[in-house]
C-alpha atoms as one frame of an Amber mdcrd trajectory, in Angstrom:
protein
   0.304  15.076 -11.045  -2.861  14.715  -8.614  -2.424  14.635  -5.456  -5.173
  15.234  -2.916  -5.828  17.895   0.237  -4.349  15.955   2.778  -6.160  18.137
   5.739  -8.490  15.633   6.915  -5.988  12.687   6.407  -4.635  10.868   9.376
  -1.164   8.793  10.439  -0.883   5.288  11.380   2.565   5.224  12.579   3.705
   8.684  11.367   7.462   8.634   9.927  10.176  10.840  11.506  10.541  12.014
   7.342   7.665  13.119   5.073   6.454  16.180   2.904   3.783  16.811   1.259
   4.152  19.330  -1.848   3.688  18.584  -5.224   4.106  14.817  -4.424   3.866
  13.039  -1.050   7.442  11.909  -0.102   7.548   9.317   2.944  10.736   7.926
   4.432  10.039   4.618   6.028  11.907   3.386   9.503  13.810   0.709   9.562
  12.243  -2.435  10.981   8.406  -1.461  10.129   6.514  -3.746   8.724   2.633
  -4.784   8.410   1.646  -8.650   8.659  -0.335 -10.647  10.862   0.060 -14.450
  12.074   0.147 -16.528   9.304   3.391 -18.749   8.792   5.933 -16.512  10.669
   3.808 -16.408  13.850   4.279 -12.840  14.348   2.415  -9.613  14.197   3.633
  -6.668  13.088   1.858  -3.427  12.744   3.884  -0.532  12.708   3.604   0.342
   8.743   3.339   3.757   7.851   0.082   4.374   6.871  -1.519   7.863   5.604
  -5.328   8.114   4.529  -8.598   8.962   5.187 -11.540   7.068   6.727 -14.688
   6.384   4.235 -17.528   4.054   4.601 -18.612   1.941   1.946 -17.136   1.953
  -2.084 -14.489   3.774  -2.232 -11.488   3.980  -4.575  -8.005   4.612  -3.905
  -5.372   5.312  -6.788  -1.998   5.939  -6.295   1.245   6.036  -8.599   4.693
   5.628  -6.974   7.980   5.041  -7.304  10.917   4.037  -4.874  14.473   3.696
  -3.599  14.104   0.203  -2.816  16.953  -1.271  -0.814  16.498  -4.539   1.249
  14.403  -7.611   0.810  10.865  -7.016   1.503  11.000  -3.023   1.356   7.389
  -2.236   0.310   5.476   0.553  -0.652   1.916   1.201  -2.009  -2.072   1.769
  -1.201  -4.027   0.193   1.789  -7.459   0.022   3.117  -7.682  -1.082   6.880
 -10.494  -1.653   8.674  -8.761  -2.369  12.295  -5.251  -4.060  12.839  -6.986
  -7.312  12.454  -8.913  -6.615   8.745  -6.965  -4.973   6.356  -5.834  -4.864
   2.410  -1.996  -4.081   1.381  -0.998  -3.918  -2.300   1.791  -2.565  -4.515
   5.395  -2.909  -4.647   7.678  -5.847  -2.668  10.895  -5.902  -3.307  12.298
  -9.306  -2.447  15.497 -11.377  -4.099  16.165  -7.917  -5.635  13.412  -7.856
  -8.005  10.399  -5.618  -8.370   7.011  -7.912  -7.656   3.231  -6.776  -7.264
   2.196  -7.831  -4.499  -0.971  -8.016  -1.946  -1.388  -9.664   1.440  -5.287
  -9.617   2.487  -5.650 -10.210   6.189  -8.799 -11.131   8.059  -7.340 -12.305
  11.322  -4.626 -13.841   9.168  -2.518 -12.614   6.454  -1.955 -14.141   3.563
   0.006 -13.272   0.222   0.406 -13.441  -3.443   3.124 -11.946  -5.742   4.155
 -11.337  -9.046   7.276 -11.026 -10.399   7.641  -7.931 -12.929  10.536  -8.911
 -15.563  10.661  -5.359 -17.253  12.239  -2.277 -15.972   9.731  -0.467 -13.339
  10.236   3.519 -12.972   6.474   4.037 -11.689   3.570   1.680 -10.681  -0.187
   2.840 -10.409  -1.999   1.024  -8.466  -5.776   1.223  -7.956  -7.675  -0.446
  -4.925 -11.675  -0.578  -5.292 -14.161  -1.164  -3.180 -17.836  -2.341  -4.071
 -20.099  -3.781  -1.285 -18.137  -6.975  -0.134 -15.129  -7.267  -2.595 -11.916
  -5.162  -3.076 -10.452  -5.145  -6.618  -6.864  -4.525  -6.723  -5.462  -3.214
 -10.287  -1.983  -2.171 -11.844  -0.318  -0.653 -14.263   3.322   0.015 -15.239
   5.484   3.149 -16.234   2.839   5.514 -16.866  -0.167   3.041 -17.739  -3.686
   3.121 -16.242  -4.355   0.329 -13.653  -6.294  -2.044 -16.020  -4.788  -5.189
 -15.096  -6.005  -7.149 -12.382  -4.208  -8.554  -9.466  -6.441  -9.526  -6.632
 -10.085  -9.982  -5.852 -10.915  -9.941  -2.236 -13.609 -10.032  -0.159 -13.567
  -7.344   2.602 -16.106  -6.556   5.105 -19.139  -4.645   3.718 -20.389  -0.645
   5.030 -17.316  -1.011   7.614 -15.638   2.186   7.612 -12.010   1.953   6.415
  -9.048   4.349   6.246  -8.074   4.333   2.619  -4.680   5.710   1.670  -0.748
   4.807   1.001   1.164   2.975   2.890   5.547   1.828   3.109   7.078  -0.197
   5.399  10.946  -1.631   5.292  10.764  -4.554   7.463  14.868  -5.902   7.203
  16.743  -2.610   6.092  17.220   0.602   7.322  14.527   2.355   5.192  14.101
   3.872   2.059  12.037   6.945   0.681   9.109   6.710  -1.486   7.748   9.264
  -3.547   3.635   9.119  -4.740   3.419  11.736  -7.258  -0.231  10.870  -7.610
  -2.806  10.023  -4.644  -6.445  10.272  -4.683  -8.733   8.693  -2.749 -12.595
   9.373  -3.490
């Protein structure tokens, strides 16, 4: 288990319910979400987000699981920039199955999933930054994030707050428990 001094870390949207211990436990509010525009015309930024601001290449790695509950509960890492340039990836829980998932926003969000098919107890995730592009990586139950998911471009020598991140935009929340977080 690795999880980082939290001491110079900071709160978007701070939950009524975390701790910080051995693992990082956050309890996400009902009706939080994080998207921006794009097809539902809305904009919603009231995630709970927890990180630390770095400029330039970074690397944020994370393993999690969760209670999920309600289409669209979602949990996992995040870089953000401003509410208008951002990077969410992880878990999505919609039509009661598990699916990676990452929305890139730049003005507008967009999305891309994928349905896992085998059980899920833990996901790692790993969000890189080098100069202009963020690669997103996974892994499942216990693996190292190897696997690609996304390539994105994201603005270069910006400072970003890099961290974790859950939201439960339809239910009434659901706890999530990172047993590791590092960001570096």
């Amino acid at each position: 288990m690795t999880i980082q001094d939290f001491s110079e870390w900071q709160w978007i949207n701070e939950p009524a319910k975390w701790a910080a211990g051995e693992d990082l436990r956050i309890t996400a509010e009902a009706r939080t979400d994080l998207w921006r525009i794009t097809h539902y015309g809305y904009i919603y930024d009231t995630a709970h987000i927890f990180g630390r601001t770095l400029p330039g290449d970074l690397r944020v790695t994370t393993t999690f699981q969760a209670s999920y509950a309600d289409r669209y509960d979602q949990a996992g890492a995040v870089l953000r920039i401003d509410e208008k340039n951002w990077i969410k990836a992880g878990v999505e829980y919609v039509d009661r199955k598990i699916n990676l998932s990452a929305v890139v926003t730049r003005d507008f969000s967009d999305w891309s999933m994928l349905t896992v098919s085998e059980p899920v107890e833990s996901v790692t995730l790993e969000l890189e930054r080098k100069g202009d592009a963020v690669t997103v990586r996974y892994g499942l139950n216990g693996a190292a994030p190897v696997t690609m998911l996304r390539f994105a471009y994201f603005p270069p020598e910006v400072p970003a707050l890099a961290g974790v991140m859950c939201a439960a935009p339809r239910g009434e929340g659901f706890e999530t428990r990172f047993t590791s977080v590092t960001v570096s």
